[in-house]
N, C-alpha and C positions, 0 to 999 in steps of 0.2 A: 249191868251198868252200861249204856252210850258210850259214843265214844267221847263225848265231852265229858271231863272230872272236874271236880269243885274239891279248888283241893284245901284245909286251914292250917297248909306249912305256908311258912312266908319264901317267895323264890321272887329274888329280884329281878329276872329279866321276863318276868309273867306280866297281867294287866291284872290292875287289882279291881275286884268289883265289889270290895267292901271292906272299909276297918274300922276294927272298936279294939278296942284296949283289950291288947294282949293276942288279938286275933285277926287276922289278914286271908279274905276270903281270893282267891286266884282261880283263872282259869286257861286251863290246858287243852289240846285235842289232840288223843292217844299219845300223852305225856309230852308235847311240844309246846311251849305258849302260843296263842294266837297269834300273837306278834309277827314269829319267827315263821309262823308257818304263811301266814300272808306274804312276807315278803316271797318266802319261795315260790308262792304261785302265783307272785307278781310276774320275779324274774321268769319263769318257766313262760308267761305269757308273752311280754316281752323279746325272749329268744326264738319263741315261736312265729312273732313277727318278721324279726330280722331273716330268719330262715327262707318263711313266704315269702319277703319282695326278693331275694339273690334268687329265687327258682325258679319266679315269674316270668314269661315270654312277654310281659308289657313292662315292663320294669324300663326301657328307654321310651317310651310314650310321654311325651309330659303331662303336666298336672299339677294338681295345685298339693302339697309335700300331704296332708293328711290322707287324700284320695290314693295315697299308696298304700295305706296300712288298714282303713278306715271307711264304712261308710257311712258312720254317724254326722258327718257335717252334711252330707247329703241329707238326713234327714229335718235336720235344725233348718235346712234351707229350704225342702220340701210344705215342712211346716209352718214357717214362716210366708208360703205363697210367695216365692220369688225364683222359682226355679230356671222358667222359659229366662227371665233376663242374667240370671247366672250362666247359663249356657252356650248365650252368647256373648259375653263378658269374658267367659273362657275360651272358648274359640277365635275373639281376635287376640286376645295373649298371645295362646299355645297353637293357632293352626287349625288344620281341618280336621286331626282327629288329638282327640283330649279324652283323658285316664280321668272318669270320675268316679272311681270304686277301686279296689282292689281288683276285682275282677270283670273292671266294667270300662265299656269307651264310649264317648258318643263322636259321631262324625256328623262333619258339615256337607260333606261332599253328595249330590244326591247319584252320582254315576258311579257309586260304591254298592248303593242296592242290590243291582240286578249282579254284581257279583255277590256282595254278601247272600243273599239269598237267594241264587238258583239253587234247586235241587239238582241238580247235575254237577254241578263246579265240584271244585276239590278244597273248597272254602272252607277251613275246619270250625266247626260254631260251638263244639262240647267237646271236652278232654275228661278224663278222667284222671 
């Protein structure tokens, strides 16, 4: 047997996926209801969140509040073909450099380059 059960005891705090008279089909996963077990791996996901932005070295970068946990509005906006004008939209907001990811910035500044990307500097561009 899976670890999903079908179970025909009635347990109130299950989801029911079927009733006829006299019998209440439910379902559990490794004796948890779904229910109960989604919210936990809500919360767990959730906590995970909150964890990431307190650890983040960009975490005082502004931005617009989803780009701190998120980067699905990046792509609703990607897709939507409106990105170049979001970017700057966000830049006279927040400044020359704007948090558009979790782990992402864009900058306005073009005398940021030649520091960000010498290979010599002490620029750090990857963390583990």
């Amino acid at each position: 047997m899976g670890p999903f059960f079908f179970s025909s005891l009635h347990s109130p705090n299950c989801p029911k996926l079927l009733t006829l008279p006299g019998i209440t089909i439910t379902m559990t996963f490794f004796g948890l209801p779904i229910t109960v077990l989604f919210i936990f791996i809500l919360a767990l996901f959730i906590f995970h969140q909150i964890i990431s932005y307190l650890n983040s070295p960009l975490r005082r970068i502004p931005g617009p509040f989803l780009a701190k946990f998120t980067n699905f509005w990046r792509l609703l906006d990607t897709w939507g073909g409106r990105l170049e004008l979001t970017h700057q939209l966000l830049h006279e907001k927040y400044g020359s450099a704007v948090r558009i990811g979790p782990n992402m910035i864009s900058l306005r500044d073009p005398g940021l380059i030649r520091t960000i990307y010498d290979s010599r500097g002490t620029f750090l561009k990857v963390s583990d």
